[in-house]
PyMOL Python script that loads the backbone (N, CA, C, O; Angstrom):
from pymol import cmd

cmd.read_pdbstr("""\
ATOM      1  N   UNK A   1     172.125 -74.774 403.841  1.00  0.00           N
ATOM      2  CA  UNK A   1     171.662 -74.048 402.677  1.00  0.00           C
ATOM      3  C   UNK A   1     171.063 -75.049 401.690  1.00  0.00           C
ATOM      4  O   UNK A   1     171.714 -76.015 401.292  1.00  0.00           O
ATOM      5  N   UNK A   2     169.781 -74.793 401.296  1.00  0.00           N
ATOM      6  CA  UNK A   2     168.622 -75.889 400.305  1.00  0.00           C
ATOM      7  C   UNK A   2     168.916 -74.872 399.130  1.00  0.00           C
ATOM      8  O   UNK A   2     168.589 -73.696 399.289  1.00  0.00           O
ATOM      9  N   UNK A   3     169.537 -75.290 397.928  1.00  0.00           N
ATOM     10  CA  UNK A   3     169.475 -74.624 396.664  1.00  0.00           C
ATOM     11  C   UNK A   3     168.846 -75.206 395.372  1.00  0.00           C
ATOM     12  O   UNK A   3     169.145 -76.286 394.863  1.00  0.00           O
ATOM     13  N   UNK A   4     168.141 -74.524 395.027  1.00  0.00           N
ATOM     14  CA  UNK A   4     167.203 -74.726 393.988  1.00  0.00           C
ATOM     15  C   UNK A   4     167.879 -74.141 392.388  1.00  0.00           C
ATOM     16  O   UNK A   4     168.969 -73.578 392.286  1.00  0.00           O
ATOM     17  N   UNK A   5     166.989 -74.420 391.299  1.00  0.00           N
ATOM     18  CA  UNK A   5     167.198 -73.734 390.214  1.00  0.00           C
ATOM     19  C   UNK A   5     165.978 -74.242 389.088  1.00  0.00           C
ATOM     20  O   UNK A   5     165.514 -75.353 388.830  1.00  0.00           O
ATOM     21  N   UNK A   6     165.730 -73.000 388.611  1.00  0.00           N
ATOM     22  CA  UNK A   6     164.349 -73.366 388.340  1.00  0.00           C
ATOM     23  C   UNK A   6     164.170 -72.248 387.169  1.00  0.00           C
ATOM     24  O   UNK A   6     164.703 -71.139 387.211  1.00  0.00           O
ATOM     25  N   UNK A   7     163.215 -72.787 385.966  1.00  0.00           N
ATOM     26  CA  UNK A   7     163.336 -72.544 384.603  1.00  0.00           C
ATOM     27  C   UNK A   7     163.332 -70.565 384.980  1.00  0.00           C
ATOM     28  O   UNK A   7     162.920 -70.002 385.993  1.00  0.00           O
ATOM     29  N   UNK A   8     163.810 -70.095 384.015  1.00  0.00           N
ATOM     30  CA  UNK A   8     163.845 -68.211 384.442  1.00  0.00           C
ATOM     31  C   UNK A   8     162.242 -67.803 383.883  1.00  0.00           C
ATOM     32  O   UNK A   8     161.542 -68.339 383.023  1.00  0.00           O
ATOM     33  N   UNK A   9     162.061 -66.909 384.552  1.00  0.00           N
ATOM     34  CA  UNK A   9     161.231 -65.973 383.621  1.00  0.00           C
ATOM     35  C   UNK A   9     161.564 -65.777 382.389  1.00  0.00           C
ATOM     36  O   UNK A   9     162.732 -65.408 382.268  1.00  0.00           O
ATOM     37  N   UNK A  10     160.824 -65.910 381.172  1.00  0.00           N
ATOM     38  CA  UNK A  10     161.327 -65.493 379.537  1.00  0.00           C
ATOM     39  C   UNK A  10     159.743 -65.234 379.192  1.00  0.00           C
ATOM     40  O   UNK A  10     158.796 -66.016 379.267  1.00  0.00           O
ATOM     41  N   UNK A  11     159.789 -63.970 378.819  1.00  0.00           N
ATOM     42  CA  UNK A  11     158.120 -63.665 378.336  1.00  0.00           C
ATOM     43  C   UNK A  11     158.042 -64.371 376.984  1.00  0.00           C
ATOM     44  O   UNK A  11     156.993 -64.783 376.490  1.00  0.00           O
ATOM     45  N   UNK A  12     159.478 -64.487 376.334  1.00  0.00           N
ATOM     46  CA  UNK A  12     159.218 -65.134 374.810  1.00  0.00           C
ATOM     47  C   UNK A  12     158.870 -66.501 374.973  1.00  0.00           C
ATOM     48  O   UNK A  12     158.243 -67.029 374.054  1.00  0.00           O
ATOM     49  N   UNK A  13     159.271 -67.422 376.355  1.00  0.00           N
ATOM     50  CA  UNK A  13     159.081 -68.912 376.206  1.00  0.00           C
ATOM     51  C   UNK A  13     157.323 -68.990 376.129  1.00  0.00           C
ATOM     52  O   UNK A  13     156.364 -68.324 376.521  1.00  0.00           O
ATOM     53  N   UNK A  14     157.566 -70.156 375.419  1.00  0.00           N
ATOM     54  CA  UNK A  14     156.042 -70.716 375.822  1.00  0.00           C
ATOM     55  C   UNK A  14     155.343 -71.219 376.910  1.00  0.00           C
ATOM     56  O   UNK A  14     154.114 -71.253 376.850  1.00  0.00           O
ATOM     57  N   UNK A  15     156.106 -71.737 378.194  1.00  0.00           N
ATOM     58  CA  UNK A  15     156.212 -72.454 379.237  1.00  0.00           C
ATOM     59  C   UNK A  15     156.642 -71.242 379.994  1.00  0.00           C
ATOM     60  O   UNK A  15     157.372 -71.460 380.961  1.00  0.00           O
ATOM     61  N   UNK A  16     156.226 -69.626 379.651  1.00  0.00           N
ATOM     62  CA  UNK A  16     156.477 -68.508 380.544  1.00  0.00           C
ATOM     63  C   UNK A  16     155.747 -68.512 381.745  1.00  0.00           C
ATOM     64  O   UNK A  16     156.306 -68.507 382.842  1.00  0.00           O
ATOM     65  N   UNK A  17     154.090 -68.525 381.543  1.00  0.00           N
ATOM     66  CA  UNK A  17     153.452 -69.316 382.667  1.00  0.00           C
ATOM     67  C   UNK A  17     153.440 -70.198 383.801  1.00  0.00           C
ATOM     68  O   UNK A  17     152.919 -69.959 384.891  1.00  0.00           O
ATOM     69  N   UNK A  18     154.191 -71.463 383.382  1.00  0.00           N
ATOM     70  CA  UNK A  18     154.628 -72.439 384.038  1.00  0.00           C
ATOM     71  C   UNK A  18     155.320 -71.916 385.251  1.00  0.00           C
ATOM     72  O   UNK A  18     154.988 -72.006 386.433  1.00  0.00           O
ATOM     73  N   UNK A  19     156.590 -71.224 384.573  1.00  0.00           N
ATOM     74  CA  UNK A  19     157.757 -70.999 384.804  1.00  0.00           C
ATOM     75  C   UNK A  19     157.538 -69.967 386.351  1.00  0.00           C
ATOM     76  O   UNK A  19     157.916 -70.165 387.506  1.00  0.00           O
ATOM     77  N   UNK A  20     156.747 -68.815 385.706  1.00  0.00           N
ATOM     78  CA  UNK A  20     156.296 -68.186 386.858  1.00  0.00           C
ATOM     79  C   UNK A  20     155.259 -68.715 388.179  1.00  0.00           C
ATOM     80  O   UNK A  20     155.476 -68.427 389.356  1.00  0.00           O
ATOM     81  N   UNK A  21     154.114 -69.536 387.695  1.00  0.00           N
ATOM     82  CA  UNK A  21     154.240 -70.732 389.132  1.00  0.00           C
ATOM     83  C   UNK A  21     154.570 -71.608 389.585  1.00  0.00           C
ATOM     84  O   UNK A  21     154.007 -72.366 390.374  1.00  0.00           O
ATOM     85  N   UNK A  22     156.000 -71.632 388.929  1.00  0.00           N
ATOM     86  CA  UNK A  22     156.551 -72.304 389.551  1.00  0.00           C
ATOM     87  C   UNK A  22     157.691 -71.934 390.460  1.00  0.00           C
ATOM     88  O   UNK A  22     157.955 -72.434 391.553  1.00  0.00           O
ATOM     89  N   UNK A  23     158.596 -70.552 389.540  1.00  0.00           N
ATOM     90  CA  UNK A  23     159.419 -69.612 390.511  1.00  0.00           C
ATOM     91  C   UNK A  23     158.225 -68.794 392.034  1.00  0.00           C
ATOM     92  O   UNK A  23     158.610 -68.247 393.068  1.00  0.00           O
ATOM     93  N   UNK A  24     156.669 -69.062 391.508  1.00  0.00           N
ATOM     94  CA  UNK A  24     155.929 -68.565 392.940  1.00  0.00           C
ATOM     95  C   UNK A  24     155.770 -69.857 394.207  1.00  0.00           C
ATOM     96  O   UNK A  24     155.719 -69.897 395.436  1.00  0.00           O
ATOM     97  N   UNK A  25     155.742 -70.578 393.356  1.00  0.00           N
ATOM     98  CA  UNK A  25     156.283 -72.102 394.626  1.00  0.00           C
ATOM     99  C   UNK A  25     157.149 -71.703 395.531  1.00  0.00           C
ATOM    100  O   UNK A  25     156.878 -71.180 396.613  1.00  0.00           O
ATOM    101  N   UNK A  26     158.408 -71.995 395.011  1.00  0.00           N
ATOM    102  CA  UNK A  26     159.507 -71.700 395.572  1.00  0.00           C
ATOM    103  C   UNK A  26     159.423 -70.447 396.844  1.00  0.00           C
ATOM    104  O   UNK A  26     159.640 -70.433 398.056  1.00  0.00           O
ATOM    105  N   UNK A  27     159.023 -69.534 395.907  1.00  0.00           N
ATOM    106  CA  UNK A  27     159.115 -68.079 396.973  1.00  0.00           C
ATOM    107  C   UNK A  27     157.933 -68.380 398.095  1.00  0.00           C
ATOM    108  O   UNK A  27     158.177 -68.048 399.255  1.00  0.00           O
ATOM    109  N   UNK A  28     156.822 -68.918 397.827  1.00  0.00           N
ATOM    110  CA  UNK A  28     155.885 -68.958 399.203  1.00  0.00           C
ATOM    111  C   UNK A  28     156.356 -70.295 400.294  1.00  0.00           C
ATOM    112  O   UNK A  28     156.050 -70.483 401.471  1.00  0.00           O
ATOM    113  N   UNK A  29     157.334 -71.205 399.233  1.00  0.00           N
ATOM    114  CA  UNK A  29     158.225 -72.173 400.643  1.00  0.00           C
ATOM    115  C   UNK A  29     159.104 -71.918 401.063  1.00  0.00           C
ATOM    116  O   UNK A  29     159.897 -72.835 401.278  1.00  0.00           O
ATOM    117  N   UNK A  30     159.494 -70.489 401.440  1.00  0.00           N
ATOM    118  CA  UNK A  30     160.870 -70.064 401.812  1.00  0.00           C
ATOM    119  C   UNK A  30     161.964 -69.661 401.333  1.00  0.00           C
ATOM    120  O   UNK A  30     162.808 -68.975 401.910  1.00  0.00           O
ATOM    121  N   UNK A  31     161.999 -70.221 399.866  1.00  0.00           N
ATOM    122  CA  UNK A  31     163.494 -69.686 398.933  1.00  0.00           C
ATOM    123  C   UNK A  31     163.318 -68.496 398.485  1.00  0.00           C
ATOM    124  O   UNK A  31     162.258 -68.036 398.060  1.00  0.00           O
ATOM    125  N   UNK A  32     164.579 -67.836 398.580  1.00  0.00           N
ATOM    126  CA  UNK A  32     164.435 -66.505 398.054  1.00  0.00           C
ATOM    127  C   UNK A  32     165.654 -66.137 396.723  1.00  0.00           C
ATOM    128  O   UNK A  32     166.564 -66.948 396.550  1.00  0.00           O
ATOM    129  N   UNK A  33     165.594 -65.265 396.114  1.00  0.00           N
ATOM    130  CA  UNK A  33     165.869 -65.107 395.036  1.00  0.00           C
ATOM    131  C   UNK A  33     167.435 -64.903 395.291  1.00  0.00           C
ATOM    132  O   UNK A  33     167.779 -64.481 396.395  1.00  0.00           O
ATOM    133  N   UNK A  34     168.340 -65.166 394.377  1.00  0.00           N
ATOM    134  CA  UNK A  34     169.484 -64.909 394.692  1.00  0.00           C
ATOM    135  C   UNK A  34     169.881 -63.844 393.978  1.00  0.00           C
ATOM    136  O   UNK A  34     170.439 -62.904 394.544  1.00  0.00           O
ATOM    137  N   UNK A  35     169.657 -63.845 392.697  1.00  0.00           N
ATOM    138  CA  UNK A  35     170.180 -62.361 391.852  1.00  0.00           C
ATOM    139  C   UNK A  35     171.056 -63.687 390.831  1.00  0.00           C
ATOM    140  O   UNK A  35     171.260 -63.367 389.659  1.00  0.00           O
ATOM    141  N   UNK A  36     171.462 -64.867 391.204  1.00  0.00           N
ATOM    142  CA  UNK A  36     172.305 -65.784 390.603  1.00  0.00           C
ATOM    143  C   UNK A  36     171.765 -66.303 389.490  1.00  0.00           C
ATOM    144  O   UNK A  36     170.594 -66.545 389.783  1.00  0.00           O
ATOM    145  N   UNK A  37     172.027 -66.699 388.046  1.00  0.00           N
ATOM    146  CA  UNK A  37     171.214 -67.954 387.198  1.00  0.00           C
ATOM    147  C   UNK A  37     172.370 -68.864 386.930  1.00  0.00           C
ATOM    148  O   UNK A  37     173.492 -68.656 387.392  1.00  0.00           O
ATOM    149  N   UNK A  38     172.002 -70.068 386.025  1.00  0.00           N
ATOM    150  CA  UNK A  38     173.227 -70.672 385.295  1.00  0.00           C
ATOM    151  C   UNK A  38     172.381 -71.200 383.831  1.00  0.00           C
ATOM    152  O   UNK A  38     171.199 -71.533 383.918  1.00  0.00           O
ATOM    153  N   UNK A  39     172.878 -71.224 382.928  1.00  0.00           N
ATOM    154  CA  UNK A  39     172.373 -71.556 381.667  1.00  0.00           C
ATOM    155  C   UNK A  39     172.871 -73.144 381.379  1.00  0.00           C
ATOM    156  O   UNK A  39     174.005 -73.611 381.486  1.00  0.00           O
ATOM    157  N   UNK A  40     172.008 -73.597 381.103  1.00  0.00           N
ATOM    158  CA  UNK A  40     172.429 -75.294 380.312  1.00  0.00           C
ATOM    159  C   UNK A  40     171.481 -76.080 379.593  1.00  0.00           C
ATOM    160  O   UNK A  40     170.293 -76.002 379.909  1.00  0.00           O
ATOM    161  N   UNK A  41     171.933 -76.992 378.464  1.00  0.00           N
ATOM    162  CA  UNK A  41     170.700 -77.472 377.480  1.00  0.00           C
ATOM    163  C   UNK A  41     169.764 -76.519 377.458  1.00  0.00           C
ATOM    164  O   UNK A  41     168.631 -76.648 377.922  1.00  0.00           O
ATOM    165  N   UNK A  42     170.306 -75.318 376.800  1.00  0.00           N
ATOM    166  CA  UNK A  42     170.070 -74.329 375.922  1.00  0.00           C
ATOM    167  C   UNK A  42     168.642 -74.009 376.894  1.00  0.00           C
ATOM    168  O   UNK A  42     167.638 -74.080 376.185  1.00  0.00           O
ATOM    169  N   UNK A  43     168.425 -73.781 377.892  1.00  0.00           N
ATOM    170  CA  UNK A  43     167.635 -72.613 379.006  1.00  0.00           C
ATOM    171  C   UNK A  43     168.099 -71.722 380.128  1.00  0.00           C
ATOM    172  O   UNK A  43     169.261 -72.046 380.373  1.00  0.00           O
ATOM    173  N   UNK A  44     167.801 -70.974 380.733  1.00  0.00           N
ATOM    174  CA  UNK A  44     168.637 -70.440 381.208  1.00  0.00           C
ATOM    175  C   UNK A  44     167.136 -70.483 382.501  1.00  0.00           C
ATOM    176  O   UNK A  44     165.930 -70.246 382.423  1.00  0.00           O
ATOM    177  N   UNK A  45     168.176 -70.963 383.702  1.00  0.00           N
ATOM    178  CA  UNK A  45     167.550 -71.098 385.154  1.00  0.00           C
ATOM    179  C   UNK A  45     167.905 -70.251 386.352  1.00  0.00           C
ATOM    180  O   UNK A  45     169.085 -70.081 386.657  1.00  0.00           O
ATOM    181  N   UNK A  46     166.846 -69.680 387.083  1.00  0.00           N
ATOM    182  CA  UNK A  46     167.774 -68.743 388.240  1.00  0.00           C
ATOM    183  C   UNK A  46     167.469 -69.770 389.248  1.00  0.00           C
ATOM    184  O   UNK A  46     166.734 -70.739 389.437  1.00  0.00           O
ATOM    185  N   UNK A  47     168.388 -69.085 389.794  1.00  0.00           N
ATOM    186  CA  UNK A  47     169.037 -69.848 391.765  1.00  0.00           C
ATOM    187  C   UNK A  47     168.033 -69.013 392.595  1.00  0.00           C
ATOM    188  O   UNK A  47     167.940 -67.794 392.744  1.00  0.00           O
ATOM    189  N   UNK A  48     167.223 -70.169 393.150  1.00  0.00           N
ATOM    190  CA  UNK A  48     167.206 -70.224 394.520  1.00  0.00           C
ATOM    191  C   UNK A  48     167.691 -70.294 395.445  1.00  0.00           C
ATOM    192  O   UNK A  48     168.861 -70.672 395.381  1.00  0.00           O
ATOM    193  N   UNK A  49     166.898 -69.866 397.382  1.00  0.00           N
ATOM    194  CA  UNK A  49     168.172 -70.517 397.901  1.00  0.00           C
ATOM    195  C   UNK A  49     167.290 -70.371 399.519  1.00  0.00           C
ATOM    196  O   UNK A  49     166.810 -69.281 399.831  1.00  0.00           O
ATOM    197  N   UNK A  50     167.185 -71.380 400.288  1.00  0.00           N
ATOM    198  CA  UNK A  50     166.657 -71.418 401.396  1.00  0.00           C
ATOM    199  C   UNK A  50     167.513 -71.852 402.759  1.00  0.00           C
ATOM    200  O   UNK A  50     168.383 -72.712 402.618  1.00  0.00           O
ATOM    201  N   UNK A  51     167.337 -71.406 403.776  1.00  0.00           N
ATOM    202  CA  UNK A  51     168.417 -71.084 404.656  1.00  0.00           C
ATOM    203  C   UNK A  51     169.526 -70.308 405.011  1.00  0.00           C
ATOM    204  O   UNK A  51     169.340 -69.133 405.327  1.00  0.00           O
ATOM    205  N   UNK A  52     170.777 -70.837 405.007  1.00  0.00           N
ATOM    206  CA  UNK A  52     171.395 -69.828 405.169  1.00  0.00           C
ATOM    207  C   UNK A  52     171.401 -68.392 403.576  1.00  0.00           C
ATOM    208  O   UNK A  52     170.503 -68.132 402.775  1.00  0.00           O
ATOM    209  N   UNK A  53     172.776 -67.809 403.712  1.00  0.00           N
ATOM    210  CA  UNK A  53     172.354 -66.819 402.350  1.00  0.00           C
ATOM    211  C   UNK A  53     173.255 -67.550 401.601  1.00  0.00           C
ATOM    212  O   UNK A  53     174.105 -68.303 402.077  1.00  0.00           O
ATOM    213  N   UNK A  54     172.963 -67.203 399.758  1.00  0.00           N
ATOM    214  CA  UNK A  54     173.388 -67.872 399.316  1.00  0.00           C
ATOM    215  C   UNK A  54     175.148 -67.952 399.374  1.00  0.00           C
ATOM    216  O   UNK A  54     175.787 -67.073 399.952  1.00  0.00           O
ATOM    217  N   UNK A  55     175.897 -69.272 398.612  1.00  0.00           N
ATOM    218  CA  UNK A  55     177.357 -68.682 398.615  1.00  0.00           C
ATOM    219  C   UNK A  55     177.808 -68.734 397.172  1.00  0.00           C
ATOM    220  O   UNK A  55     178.090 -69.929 397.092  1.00  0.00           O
ATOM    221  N   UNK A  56     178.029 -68.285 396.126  1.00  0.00           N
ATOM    222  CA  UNK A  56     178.113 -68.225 395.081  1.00  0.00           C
ATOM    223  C   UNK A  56     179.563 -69.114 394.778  1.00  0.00           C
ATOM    224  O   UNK A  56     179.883 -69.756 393.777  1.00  0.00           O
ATOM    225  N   UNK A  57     180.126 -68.931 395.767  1.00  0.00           N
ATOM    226  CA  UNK A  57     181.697 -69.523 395.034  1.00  0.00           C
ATOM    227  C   UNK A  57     181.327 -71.207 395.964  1.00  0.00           C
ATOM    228  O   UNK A  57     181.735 -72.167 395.311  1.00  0.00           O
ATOM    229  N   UNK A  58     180.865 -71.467 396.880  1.00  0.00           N
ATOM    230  CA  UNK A  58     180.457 -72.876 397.142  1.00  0.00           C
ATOM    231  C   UNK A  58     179.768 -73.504 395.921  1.00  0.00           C
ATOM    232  O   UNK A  58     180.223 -74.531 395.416  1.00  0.00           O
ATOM    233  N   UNK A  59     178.338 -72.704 395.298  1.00  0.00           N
ATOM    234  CA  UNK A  59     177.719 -73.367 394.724  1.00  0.00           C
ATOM    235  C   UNK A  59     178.980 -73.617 393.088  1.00  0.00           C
ATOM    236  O   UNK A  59     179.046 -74.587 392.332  1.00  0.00           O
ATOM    237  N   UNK A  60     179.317 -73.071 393.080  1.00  0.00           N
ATOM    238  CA  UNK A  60     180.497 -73.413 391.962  1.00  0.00           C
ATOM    239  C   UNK A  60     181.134 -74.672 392.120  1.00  0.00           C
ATOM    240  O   UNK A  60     181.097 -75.708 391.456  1.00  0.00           O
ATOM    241  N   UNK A  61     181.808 -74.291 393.296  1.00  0.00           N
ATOM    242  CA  UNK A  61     182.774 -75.799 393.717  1.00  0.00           C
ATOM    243  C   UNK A  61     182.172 -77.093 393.377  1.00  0.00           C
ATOM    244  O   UNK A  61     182.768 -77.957 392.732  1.00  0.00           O
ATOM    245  N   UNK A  62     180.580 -77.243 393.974  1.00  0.00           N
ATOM    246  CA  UNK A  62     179.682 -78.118 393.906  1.00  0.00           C
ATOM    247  C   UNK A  62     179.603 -78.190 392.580  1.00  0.00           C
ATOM    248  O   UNK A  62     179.764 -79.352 392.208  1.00  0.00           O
ATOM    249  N   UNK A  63     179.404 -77.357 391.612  1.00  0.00           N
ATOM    250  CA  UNK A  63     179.075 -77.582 390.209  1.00  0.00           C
ATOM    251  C   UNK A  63     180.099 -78.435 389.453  1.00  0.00           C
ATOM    252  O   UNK A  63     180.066 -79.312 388.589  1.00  0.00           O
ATOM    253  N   UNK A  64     181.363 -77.543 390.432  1.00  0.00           N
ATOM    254  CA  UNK A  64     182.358 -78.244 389.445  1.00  0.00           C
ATOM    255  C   UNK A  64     182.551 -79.553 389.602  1.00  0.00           C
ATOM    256  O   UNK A  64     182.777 -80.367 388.706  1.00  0.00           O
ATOM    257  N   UNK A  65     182.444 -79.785 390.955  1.00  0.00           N
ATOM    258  CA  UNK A  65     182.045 -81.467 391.325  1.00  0.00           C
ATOM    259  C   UNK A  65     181.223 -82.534 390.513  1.00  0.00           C
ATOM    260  O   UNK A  65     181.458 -83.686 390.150  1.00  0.00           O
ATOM    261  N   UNK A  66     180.034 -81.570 390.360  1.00  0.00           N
ATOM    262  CA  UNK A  66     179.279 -82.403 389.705  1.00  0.00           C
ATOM    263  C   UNK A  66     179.363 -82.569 388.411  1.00  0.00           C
ATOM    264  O   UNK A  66     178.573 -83.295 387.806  1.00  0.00           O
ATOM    265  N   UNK A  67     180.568 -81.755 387.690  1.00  0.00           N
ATOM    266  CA  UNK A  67     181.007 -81.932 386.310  1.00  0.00           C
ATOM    267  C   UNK A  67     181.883 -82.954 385.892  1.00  0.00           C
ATOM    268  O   UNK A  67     182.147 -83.471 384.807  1.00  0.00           O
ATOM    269  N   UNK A  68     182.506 -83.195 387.812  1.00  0.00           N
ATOM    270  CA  UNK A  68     183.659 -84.521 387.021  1.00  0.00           C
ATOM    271  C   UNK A  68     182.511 -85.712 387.435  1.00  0.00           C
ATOM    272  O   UNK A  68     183.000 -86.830 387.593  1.00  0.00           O
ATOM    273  N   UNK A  69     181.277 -85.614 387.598  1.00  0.00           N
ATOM    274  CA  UNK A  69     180.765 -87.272 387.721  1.00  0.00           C
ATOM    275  C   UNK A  69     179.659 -87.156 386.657  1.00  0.00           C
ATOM    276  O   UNK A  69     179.327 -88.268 386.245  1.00  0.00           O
ATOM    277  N   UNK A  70     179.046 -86.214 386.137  1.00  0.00           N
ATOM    278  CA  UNK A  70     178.437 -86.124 384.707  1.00  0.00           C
ATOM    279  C   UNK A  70     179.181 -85.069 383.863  1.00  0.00           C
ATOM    280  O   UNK A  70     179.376 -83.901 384.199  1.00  0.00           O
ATOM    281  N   UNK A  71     179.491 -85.542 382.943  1.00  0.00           N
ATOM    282  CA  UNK A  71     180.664 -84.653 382.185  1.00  0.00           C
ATOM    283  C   UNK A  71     179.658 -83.560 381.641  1.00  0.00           C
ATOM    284  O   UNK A  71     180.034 -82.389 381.696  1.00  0.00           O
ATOM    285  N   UNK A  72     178.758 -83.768 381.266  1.00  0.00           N
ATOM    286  CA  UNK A  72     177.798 -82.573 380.196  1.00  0.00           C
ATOM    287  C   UNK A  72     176.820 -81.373 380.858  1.00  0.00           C
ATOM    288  O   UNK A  72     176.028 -80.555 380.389  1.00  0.00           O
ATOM    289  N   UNK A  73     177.391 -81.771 382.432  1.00  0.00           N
ATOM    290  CA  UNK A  73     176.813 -80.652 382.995  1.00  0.00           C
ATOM    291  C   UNK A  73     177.434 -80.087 383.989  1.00  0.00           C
ATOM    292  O   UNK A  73     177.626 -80.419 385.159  1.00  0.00           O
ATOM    293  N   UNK A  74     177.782 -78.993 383.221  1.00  0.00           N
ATOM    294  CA  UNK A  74     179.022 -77.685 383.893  1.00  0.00           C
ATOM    295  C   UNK A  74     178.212 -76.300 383.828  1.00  0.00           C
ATOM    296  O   UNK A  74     178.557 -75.287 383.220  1.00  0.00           O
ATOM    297  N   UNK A  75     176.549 -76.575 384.932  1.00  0.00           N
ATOM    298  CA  UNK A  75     176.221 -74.998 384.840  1.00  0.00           C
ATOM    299  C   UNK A  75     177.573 -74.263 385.470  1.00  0.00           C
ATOM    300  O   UNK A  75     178.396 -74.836 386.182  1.00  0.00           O
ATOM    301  N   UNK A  76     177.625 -72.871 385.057  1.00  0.00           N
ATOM    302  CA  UNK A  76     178.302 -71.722 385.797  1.00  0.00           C
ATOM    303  C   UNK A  76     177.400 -70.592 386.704  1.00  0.00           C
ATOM    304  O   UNK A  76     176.661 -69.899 386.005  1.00  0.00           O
ATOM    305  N   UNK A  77     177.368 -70.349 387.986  1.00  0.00           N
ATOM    306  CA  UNK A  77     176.503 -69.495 388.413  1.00  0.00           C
ATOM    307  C   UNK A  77     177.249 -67.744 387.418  1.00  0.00           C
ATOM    308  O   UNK A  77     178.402 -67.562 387.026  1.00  0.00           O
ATOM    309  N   UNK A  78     176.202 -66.916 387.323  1.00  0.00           N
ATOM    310  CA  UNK A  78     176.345 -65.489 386.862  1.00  0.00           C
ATOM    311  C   UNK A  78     175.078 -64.875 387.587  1.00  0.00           C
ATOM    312  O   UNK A  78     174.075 -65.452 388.008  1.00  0.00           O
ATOM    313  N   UNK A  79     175.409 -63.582 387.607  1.00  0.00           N
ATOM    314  CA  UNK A  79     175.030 -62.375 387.529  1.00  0.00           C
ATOM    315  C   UNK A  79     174.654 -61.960 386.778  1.00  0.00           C
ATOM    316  O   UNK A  79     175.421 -61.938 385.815  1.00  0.00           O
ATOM    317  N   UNK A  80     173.281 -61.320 386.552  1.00  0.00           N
ATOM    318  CA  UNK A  80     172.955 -60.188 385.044  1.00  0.00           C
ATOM    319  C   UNK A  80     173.111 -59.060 385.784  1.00  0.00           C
ATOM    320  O   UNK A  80     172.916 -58.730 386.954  1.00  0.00           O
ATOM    321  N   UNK A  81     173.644 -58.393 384.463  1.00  0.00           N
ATOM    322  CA  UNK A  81     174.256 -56.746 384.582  1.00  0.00           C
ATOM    323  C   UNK A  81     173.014 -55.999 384.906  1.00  0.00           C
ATOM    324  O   UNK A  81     173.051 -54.780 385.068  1.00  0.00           O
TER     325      UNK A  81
END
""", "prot")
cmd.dss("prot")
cmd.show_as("cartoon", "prot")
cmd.util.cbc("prot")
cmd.orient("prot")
């Protein structure tokens, strides 16, 4: 499983443009959308995810991993309602 995360759609950002070719990258190399985001340094990014399907409670574990070797980054994967 190749997991990505990549700035969200926000029609209010200024970099809304960007954002959308760049979430169209992703989708024409194979990643597909997870339904997942995580928010940090105040943006909020959705999950990609290429290969297998995604696993939401792996990509956590990993996060949390990567929180004890950089302390200031503890994305959380979510769901929007």
């Amino acid at each position: 499983m190749i997991v990505v995360e990549y700035e969200a759609i926000n029609p209010s950002s200024p970099e809304n443009e960007l954002n959308i070719r760049r979430k169209g990258f992703y989708k024409r190399n194979g990643f597909k959308e997870t339904g997942y985001f995580t928010f940090y340094d105040d943006t909020e990014f959705e999950i990609g995810c290429a290969g297998m399907e995604f696993d939401a409670g792996s990509f956590g574990e990993f996060t949390e991993y990567l929180s004890s070797i950089v302390s200031d980054h503890i994305p959380k994967p979510y769901k929007k309602a």
